[in-house]
Each structure stands twice: as C-alpha cells, then as structure tokens.
C-alpha positions as a Markdown table, in Angstrom:
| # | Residue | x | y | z |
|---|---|---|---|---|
| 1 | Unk | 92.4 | 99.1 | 95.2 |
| 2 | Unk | 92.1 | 97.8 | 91.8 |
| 3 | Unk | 88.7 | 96.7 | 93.1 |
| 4 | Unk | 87.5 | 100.0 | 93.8 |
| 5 | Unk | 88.5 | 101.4 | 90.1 |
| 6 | Unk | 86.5 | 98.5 | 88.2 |
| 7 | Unk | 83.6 | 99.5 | 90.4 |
| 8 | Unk | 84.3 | 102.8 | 89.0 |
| 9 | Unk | 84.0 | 102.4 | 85.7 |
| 10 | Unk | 81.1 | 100.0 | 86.0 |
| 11 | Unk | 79.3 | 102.6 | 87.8 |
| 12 | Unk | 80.1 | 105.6 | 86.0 |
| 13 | Unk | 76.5 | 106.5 | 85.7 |
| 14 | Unk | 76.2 | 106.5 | 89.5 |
| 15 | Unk | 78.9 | 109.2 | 89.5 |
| 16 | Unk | 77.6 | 111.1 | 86.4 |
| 17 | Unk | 81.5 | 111.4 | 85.2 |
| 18 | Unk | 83.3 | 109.8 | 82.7 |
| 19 | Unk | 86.6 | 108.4 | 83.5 |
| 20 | Unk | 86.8 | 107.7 | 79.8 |
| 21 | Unk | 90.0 | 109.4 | 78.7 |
| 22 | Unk | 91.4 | 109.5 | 82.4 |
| 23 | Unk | 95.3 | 109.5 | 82.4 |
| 24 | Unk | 98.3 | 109.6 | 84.4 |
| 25 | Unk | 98.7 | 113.0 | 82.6 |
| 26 | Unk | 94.9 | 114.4 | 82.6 |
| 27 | Unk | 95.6 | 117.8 | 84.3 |
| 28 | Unk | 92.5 | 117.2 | 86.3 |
| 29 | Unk | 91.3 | 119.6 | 88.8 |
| 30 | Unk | 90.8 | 118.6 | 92.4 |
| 31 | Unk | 87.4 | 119.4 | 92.4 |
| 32 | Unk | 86.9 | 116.9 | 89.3 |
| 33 | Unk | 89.1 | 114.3 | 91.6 |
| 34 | Unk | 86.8 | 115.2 | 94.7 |
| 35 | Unk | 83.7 | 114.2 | 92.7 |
| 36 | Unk | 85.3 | 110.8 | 91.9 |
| 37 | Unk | 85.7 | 109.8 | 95.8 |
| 38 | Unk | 82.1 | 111.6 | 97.0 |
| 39 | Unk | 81.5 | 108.8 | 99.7 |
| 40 | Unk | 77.6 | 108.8 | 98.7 |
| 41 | Unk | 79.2 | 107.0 | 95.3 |
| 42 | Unk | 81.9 | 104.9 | 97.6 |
| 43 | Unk | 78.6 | 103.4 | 99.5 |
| 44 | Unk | 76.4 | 102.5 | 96.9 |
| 45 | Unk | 79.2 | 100.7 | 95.5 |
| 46 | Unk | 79.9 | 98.9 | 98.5 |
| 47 | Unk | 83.5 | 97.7 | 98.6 |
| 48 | Unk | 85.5 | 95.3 | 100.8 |
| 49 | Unk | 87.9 | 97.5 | 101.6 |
| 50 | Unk | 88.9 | 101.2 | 101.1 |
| 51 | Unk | 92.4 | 103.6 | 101.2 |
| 52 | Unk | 92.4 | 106.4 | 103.0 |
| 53 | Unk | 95.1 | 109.5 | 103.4 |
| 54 | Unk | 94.0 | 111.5 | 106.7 |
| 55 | Unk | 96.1 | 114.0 | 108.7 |
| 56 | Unk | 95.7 | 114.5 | 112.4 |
| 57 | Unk | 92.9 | 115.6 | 114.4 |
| 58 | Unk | 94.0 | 119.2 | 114.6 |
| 59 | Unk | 93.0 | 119.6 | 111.3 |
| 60 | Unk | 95.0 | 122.7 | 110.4 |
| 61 | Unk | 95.8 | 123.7 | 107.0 |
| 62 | Unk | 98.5 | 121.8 | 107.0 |
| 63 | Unk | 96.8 | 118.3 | 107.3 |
| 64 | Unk | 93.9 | 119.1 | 105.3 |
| 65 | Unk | 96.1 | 120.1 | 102.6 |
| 66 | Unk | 98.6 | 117.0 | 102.5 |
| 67 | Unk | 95.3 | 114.3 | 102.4 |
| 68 | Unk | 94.0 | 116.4 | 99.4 |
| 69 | Unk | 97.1 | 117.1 | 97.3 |
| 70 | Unk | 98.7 | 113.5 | 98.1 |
| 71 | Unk | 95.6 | 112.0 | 96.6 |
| 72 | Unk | 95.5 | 114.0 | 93.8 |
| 73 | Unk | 99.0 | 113.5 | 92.8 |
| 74 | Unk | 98.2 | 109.7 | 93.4 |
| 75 | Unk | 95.6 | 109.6 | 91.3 |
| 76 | Unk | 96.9 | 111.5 | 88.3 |
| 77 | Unk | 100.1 | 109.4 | 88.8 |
| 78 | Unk | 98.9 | 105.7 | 89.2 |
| 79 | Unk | 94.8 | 106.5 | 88.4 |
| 80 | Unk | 94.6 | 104.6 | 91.6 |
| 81 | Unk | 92.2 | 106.0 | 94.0 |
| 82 | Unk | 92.4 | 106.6 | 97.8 |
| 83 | Unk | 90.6 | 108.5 | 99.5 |
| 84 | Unk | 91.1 | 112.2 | 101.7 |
| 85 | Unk | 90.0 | 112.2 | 104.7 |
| 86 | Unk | 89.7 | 115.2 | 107.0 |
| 87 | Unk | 90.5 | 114.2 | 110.7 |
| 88 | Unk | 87.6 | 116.8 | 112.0 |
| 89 | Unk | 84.1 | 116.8 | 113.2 |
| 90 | Unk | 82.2 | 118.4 | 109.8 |
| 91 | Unk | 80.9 | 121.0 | 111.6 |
| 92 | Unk | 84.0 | 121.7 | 112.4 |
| 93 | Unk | 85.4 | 123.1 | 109.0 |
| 94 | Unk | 83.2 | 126.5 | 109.3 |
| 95 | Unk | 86.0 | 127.5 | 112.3 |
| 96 | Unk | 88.7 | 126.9 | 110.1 |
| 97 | Unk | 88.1 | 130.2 | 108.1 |
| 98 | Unk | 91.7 | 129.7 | 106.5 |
| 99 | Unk | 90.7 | 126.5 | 105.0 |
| 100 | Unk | 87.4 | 126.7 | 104.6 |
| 101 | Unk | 87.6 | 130.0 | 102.1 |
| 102 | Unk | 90.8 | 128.7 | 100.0 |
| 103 | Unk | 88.2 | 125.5 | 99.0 |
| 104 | Unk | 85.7 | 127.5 | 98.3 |
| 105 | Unk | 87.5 | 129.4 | 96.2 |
| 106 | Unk | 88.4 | 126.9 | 94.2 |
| 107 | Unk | 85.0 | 125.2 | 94.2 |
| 108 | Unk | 85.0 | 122.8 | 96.5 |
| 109 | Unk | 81.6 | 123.5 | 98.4 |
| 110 | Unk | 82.0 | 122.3 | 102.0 |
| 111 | Unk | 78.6 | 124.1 | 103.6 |
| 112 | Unk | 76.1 | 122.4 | 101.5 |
| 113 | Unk | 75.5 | 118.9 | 102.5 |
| 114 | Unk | 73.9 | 117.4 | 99.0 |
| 115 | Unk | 76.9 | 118.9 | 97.3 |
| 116 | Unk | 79.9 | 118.3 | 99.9 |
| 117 | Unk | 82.5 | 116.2 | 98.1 |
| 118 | Unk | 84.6 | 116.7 | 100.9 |
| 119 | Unk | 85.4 | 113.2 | 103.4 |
| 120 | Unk | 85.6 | 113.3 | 107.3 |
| 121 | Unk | 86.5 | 110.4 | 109.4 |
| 122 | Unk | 83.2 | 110.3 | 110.4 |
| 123 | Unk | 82.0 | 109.1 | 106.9 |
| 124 | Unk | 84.4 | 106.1 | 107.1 |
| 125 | Unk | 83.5 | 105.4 | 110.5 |
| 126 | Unk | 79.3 | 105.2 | 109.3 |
| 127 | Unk | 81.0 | 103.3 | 105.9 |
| 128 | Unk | 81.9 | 100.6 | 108.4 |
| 129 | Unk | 79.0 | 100.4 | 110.2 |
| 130 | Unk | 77.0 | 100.2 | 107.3 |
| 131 | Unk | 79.1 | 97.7 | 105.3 |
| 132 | Unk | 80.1 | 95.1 | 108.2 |
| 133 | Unk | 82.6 | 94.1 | 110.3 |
| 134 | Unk | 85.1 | 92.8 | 107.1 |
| 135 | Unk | 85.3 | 95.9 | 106.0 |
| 136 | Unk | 89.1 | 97.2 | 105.3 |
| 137 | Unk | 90.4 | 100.7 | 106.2 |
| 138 | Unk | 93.6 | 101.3 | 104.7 |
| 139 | Unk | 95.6 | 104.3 | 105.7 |
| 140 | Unk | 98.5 | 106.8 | 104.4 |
| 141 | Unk | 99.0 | 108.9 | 107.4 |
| 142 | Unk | 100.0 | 112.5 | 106.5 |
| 143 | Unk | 101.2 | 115.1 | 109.6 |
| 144 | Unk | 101.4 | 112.6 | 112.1 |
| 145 | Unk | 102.5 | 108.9 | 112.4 |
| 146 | Unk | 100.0 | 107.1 | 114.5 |
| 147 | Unk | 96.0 | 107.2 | 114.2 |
| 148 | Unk | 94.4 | 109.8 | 116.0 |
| 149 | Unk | 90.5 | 110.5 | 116.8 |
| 150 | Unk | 88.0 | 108.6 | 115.0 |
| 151 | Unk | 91.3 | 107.5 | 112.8 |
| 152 | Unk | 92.0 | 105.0 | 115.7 |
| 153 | Unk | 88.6 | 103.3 | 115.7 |
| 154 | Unk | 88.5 | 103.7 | 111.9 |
| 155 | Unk | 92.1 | 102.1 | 110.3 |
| 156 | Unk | 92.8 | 98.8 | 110.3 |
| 157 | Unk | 96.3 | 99.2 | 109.3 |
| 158 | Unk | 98.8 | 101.9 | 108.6 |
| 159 | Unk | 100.1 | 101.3 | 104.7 |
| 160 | Unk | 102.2 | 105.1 | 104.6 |
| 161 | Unk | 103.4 | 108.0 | 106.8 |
| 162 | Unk | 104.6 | 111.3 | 105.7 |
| 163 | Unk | 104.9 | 113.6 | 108.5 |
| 164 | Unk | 107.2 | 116.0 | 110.9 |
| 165 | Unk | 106.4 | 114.9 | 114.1 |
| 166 | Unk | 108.3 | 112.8 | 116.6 |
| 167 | Unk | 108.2 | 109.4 | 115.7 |
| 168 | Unk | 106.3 | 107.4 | 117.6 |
| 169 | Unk | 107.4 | 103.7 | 115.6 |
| 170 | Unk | 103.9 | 102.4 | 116.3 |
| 171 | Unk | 103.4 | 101.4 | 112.7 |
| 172 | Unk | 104.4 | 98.6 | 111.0 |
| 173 | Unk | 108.0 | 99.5 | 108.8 |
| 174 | Unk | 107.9 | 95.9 | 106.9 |
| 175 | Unk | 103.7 | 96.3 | 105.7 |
| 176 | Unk | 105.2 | 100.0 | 104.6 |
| 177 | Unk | 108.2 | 98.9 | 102.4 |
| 178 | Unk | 106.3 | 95.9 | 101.0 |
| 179 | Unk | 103.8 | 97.6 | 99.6 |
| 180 | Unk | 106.1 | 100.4 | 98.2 |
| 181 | Unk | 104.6 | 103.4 | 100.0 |
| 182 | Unk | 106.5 | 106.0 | 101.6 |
| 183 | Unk | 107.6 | 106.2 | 105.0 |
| 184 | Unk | 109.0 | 109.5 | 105.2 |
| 185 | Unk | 109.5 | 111.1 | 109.1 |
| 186 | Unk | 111.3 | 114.4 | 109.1 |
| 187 | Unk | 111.7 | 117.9 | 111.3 |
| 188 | Unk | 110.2 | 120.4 | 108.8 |
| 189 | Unk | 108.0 | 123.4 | 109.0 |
| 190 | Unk | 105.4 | 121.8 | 107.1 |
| 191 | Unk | 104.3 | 118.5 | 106.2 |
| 192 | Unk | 102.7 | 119.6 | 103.1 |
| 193 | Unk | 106.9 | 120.6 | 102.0 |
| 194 | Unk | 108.1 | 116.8 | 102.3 |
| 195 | Unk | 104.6 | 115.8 | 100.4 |
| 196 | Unk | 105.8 | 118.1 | 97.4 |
| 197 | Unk | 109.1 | 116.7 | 97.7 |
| 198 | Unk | 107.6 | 113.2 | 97.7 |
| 199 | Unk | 105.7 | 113.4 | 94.5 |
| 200 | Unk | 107.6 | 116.1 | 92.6 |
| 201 | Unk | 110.6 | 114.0 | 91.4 |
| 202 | Unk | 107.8 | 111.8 | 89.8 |
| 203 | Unk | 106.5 | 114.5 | 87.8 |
| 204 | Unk | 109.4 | 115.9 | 86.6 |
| 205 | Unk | 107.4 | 119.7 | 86.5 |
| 206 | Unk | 105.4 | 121.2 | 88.2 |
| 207 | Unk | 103.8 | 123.2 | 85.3 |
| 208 | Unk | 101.3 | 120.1 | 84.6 |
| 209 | Unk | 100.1 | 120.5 | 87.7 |
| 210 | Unk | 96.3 | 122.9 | 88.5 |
| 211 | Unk | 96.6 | 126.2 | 90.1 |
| 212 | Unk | 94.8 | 125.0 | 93.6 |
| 213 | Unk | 97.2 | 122.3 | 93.9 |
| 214 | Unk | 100.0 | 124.4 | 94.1 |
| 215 | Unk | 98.2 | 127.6 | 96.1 |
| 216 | Unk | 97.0 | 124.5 | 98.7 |
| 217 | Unk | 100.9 | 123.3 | 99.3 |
| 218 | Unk | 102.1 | 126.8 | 99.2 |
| 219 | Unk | 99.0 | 127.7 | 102.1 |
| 220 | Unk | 100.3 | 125.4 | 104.8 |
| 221 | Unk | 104.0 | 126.0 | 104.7 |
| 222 | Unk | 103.3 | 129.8 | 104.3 |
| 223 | Unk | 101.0 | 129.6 | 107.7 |
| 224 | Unk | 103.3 | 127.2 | 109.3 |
| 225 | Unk | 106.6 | 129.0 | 108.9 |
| 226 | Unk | 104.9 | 131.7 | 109.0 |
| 227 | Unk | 105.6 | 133.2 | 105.4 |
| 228 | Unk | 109.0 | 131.7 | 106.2 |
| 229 | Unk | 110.3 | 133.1 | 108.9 |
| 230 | Unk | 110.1 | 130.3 | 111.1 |
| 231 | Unk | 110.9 | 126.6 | 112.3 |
| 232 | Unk | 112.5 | 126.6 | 108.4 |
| 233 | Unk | 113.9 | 123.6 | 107.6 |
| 234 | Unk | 115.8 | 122.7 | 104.0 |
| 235 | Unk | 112.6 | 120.7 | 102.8 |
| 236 | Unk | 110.4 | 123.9 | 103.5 |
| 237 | Unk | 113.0 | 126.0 | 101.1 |
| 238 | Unk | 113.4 | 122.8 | 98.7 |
| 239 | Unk | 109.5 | 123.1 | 98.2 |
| 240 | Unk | 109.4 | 126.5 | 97.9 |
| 241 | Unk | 112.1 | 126.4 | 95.0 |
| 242 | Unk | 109.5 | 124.8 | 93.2 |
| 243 | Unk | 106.7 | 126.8 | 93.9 |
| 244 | Unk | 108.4 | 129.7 | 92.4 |
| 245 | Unk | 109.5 | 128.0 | 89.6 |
| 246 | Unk | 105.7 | 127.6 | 89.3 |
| 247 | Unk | 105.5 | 131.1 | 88.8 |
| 248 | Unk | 108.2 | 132.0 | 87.2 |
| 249 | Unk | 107.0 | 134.3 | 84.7 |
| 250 | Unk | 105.7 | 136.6 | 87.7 |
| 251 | Unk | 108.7 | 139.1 | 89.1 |
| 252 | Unk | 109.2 | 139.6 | 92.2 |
| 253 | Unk | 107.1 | 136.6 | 93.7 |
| 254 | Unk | 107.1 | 137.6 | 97.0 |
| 255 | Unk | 105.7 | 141.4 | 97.1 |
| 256 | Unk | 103.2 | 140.2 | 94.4 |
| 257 | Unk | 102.4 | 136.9 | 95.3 |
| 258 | Unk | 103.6 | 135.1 | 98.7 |
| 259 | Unk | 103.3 | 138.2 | 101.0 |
| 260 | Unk | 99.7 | 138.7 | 100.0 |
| 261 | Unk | 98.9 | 135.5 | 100.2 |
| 262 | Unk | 100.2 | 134.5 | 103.2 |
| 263 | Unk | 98.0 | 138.2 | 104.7 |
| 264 | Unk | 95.0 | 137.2 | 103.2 |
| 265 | Unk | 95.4 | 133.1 | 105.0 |
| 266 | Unk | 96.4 | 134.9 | 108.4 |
| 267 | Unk | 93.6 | 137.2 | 108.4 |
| 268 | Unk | 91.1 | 134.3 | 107.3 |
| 269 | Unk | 92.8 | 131.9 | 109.9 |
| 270 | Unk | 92.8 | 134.7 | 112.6 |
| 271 | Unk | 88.4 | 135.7 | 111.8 |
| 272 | Unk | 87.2 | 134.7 | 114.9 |
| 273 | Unk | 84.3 | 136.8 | 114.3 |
| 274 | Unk | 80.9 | 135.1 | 115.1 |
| 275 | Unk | 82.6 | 132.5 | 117.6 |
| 276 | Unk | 82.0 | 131.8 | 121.1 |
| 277 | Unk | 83.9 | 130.4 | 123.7 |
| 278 | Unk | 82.8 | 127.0 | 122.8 |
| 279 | Unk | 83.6 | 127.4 | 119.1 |
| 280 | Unk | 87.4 | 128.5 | 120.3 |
| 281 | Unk | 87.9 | 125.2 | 122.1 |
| 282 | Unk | 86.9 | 123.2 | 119.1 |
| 283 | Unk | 88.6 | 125.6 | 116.6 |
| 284 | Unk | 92.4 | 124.0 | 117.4 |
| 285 | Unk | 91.8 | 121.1 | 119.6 |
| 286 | Unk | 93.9 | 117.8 | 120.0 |
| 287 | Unk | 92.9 | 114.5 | 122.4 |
| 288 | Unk | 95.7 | 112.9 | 123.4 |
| 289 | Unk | 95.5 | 108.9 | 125.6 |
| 290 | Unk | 99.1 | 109.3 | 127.6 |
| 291 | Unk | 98.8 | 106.1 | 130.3 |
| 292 | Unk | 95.6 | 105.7 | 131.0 |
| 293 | Unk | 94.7 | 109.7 | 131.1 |
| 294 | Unk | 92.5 | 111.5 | 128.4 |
| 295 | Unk | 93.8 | 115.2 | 127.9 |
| 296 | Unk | 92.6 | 117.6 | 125.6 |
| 297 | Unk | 94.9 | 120.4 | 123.9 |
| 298 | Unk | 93.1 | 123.5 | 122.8 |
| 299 | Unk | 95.5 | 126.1 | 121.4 |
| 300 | Unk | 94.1 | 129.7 | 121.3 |
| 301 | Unk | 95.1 | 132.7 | 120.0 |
| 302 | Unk | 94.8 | 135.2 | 123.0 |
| 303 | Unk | 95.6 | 135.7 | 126.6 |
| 304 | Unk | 93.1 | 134.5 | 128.6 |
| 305 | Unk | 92.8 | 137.8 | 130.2 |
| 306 | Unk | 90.9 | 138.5 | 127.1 |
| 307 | Unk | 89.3 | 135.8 | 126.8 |
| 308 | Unk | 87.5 | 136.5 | 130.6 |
| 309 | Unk | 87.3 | 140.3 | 129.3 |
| 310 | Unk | 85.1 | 139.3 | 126.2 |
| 311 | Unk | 83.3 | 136.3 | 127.0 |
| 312 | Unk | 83.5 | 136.4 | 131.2 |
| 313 | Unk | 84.5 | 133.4 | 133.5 |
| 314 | Unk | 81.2 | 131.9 | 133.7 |
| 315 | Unk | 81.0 | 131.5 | 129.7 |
| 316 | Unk | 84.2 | 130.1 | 130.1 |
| 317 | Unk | 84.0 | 127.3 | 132.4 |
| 318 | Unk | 80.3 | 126.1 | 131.1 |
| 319 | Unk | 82.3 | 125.8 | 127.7 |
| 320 | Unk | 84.9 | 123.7 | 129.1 |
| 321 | Unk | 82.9 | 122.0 | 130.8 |
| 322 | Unk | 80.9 | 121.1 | 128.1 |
| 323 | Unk | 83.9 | 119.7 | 126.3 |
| 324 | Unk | 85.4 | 118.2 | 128.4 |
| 325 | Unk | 82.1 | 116.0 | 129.2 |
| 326 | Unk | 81.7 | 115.3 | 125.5 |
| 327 | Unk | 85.5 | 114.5 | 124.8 |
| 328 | Unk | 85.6 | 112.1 | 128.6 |
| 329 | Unk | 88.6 | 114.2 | 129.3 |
| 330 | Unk | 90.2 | 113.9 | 132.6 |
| 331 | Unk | 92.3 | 117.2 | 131.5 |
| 332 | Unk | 91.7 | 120.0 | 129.2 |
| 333 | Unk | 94.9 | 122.3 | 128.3 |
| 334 | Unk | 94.1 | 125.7 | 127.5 |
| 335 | Unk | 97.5 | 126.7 | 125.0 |
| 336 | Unk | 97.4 | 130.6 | 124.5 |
| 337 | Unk | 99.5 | 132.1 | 122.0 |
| 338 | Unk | 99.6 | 135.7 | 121.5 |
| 339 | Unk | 101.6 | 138.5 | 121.3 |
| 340 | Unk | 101.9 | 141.3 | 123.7 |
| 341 | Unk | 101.3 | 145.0 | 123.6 |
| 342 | Unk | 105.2 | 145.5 | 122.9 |
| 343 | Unk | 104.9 | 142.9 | 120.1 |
| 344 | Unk | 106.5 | 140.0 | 122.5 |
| 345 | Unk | 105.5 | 136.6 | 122.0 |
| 346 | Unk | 103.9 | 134.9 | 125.1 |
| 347 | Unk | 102.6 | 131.5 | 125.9 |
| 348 | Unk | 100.3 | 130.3 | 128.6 |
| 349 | Unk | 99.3 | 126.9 | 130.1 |
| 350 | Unk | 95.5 | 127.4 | 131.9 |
| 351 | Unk | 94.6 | 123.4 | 132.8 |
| 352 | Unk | 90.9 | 122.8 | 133.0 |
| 353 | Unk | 89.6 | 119.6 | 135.0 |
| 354 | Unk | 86.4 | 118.4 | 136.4 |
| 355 | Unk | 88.0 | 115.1 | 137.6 |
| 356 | Unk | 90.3 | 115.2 | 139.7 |
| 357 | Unk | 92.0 | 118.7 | 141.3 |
| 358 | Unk | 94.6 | 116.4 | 142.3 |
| 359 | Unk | 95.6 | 115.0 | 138.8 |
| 360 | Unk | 96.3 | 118.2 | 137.5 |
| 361 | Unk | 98.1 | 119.7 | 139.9 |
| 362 | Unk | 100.5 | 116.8 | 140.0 |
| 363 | Unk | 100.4 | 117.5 | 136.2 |
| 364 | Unk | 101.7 | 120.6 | 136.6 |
| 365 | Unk | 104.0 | 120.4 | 139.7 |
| 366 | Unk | 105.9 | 117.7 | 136.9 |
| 367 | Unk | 106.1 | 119.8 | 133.3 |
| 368 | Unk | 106.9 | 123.1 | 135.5 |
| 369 | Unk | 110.4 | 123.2 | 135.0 |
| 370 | Unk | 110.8 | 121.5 | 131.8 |
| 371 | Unk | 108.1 | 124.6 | 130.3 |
| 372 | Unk | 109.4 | 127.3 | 132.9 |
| 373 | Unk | 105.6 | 127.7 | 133.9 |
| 374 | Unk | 104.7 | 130.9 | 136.6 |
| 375 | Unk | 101.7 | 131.1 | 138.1 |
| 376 | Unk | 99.5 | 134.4 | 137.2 |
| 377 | Unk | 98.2 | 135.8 | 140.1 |
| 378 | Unk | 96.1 | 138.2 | 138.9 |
| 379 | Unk | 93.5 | 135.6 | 137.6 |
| 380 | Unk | 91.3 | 134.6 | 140.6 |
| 381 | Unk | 88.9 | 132.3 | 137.9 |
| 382 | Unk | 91.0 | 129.9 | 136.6 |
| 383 | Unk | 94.3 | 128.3 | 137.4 |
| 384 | Unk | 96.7 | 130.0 | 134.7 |
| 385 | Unk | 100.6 | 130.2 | 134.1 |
| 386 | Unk | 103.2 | 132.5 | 132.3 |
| 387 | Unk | 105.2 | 129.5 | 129.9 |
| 388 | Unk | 108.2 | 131.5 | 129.6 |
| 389 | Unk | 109.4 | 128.7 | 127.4 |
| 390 | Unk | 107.7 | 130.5 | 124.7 |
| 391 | Unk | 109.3 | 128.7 | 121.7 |
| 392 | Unk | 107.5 | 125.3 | 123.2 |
| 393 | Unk | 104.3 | 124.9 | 121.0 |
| 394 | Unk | 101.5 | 122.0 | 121.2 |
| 395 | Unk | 103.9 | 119.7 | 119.4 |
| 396 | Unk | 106.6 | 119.9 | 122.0 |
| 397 | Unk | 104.2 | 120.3 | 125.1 |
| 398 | Unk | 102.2 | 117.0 | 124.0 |
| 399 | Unk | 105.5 | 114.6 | 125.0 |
| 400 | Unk | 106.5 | 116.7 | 127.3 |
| 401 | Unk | 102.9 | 116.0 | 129.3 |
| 402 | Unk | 103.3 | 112.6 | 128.2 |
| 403 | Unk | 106.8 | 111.8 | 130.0 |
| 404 | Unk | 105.3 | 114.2 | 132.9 |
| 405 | Unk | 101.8 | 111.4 | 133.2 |
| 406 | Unk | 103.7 | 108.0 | 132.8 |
| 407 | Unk | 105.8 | 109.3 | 136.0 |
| 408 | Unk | 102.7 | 110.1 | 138.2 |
C-alpha cells in the first residue's frame, strides 16, 4: 500500500488536502479520513492494486460501522491507507435511516453524489473495469468471513477477518498471519465490540480518539444487543467498559447517554415511512449460493398480516417478483420479526419462488423441524409459517437452509 501513499502525497493537489503534518497521533476526524480515500481521487491516480475493509451485504449498522472505524484506526495508527467499503447497492443507504442520519450528523454527506465520500462495492467493481484486468483487490473482511455480493467478484484475496459469524475457513490462515493482520472469529453481539478490542490495546486510550468514532462503535453494539439486553457476550461488555470510560466525566451514562441513544437509533432504524413493499425487501436483504441454489433473505420487521393489510397481496408479489428476477433467485425468504399485541416475540418464514414450487417446498418439508415451522392458515396469498423457534435469526436460519439444500 506504500504505493498508494506516495501517490498521495504526489497528488495532493488532486485531493485539495494536505497530508503535511499527518501522524499516527493526528486526532483526525473521519470525515477528514473519508476525503482522503474519495474513489474519484483513488481513479485518477490509477493504482495497481488497492486495500479494502468491507462488511457483508446486509449492510447493517454493524458492518458499516466496522469498515469505517477499522480504517480509521488504521490510518491514524500506521498512516496506511485502505479503503471502507460498504457492501450495499448506493441507493440503498437512504433505507438504512439508522445509518444514514448518524453520518450525516457527523458530516458525512451520503445523498449528494459530487460530495459522497462514502465507497460501495460497486465503485471497486467499475475501479476494475476501468483499470484492467491486473488490477489487485485486497480485502480485510469485517462481520463476515468469506466475500459476499459484489465482494466475491471484486477481492482477489482475503488479507484479514474480524467477525462473529460461523466460520466458514474459506480464507487463507497462512496469507493472514504472514502479513500480520488479524484473524479474529468470535460469538459476540457485535462485530464492531471485537474491532474496538482489536485496536484499543494499540492506543492505549480512548480519549485521543473523535467523538463519531466512538458514537459509531457504540451504535452497532447498542442496536445489536439491543441496548444490551441481548446475545451479550464478554467482548460486547469489554467494549463497552471502554466506551464509558469515554465518558466518564458524564454520571449516570446510561439514563443520560446510552438509553437515548440507543431510542433515537431504534426509532431511525424502525422509520419505515415513505417505503414501499419493494424498498422493504431491499432494506435487510442477504443472497446466499448454498449448492448450486441462489436464495435470497429478506428480514422484515412485521407480520406479514400487516404487510398484505398495508400494501395488499398483489403489491406484494409484483415486489418479489421483481427481486427475485433482478437478484436470479431460485428462492426468496421472507424473515418477519415482530412483536405481538401482548409484547411476545414472533418469527415467521413466508418463502417466495417463481422457479420451481417443487424446490421450496422440499425446502421447507427439510428445515421444518430443525425451526419448529407451522403453517398459517389464515393467509390464503402466500405460503407462510409460525417459526416458533423464535430465538433463530437470519444468522442461524442461513446454515440451517444450507445443511437443509446440500441434502435435497
């Protein structure tokens, strides 16, 4: 990457910043390190090769927000640069609500294309095109531990994994260790907790670091443990040791500070208003390859009973069908996950297919038991059952529908 920082410097008028005066220590704020990797600047100078730091295609707070602060900390540590990468279609971002408001805040514009200094995947996949076939995609993968989406056509080879997923050992452990870059794979709440953890012993404190860089890391693991209450693991609670100590000075931190916070993320992440049907599919969507098969994962955050209610069944199927012909899926999962009118948490599984009627229900005749599925008869429309396996999210259906194909 050394490459790629002289071509910095030499081109500093290109990026109308100085890195004069650029240390390990600058306290740098990540809109300033954004500016630095705009990919407008990263083509003109036309490298042989790249790093990248992408989470997976879902997208979620907590991917976003481990590409962005594990390059940051990078960069202010070694002043080497690589690259975030958001795993997402761009138009994408405007249904993440969550994510696309925290940026903002902060001043990352991400709904203006001249000043976008955000990255997608699709970026890198043009920044290939354009430069030629030698062109070298490095990647640190963050939230999941094998390329996913446009990721797969994209990297060339996997240099780092930090993530909480099950491991799927399709990287290379030697290229990892050679080069010195982590390869950390642990159960956890959050990813973003075991990238704190990663970097934080290298710091020493966490005062040096900017306000969003905390507020980011403390985002994800707030949604995804939901303000910590569940799936808590002891990297979750090591992080947020630190995150306090951040602001220590402030009593009370979680009336005054964490319990707002995480109201005001949960309220963003749960503004649906404006969507349609379509929008919903996109908003929390993972494309899995299991043997041969191409199934889609759309987790919602209603019953579909409500979902027919609001948008009717006709709206409903014309936006499945839509994605499922743009996606080539042979299957698209429709993942509800709501809670009740006496507070209780249900799941349901509503499979979507254009294919083969045949596929899916095999499908479903084989994860059945495993997810305790029951068939809800009161929806003529759509195929759609009851997973009284409630605690079973996305992350534990996806192998589960994987074990369930590679027997068909």
């Amino acid at each position: 990457m050394g490459m790629i920082i002289s071509y910095l410097q030499q081109y500093a008028s290109i990026l109308k910043l100085s890195l004069k005066g650029v240390s390990k220590d600058s306290n740098y704020s990540l809109k300033e390190f954004l500016d630095i990797c705009n990919i407008n600047n990263i083509q003109k100078l036309k490298p042989s090769s790249v790093k990248i730091c992408c989470g997976n295609q879902s997208a979620d707070m907590d991917s976003v927000v481990s590409a962005l602060t594990y390059t940051y900390l990078n960069y202010v540590k070694t002043s080497q640069i690589i690259l975030p990468v958001l795993n997402m279609p761009k138009e994408d971002l405007k249904l993440r609500k969550d994510i696309f408001n925290l940026l903002l805040k902060y001043g990352i514009r991400v709904d203006n294309d001249e000043k976008n200094t955000l990255i997608f995947m699709q970026d890198i996949k043009n920044l290939k095109r354009r430069i030629g076939k030698d062109f070298v995609v490095d990647a640190i993968l963050v939230d999941h531990n094998e390329p996913q989406g446009l990721g797969i056509d994209c990297i060339d080879r996997v240099i780092g994994v930090i993530d909480h997923h099950e491991d799927t050992k399709t990287y290379d452990e030697n290229i990892i260790k050679s080069l010195n870059n982590p390869l950390i794979i642990k159960t956890c709440g959050s990813c973003s907790s075991l990238v704190t953890n990663y970097w934080y012993p290298q710091f020493g404190s966490i005062y040096s670091l900017p306000e969003e860089i905390v507020k980011l890391s403390m985002a994800a693991v707030l949604l995804d443990t939901s303000n910590f209450k569940s799936k808590v693991e002891e990297d979750d609670l090591e992080a947020l040791k630190k995150y306090k100590n951040y602001f220590v000075n402030n009593k009370n931190i979680e009336d005054k500070i964490l319990n707002p916070f995480y109201k005001s993320l949960k309220k963003d992440k749960s503004d649906i208003d404006g969507f349609d049907m379509y929008d919903l599919l996109r908003k929390d969507f993972k494309l899995f390859e299991f043997h041969g098969y191409k199934i889609g994962m759309s987790s919602l955050g209603s019953s579909i009973e409500s979902y027919i209610q609001k948008f009717g069944s006709d709206n409903i199927n014309k936006a499945c069908n839509k994605y499922i012909r743009l996606n080539s899926m042979d299957i698209l999962l429709l993942l509800t996950s709501y809670s009740d009118e006496s507070k209780t948490h249900k799941r349901q599984v509503v499979p979507y297919s254009i294919k083969s009627n045949d596929l899916q229900n095999r499908l479903i005749e084989r994860i059945t038991e495993e997810l305790e599925l029951a068939k809800v008869n009161s929806i003529s429309d759509f195929e759609a059952f009851d997973q009284q396996k409630s605690r079973a999210s996305r992350k534990q259906i996806a192998p589960i529908v994987e074990k369930a194909l590679n027997s068909l």
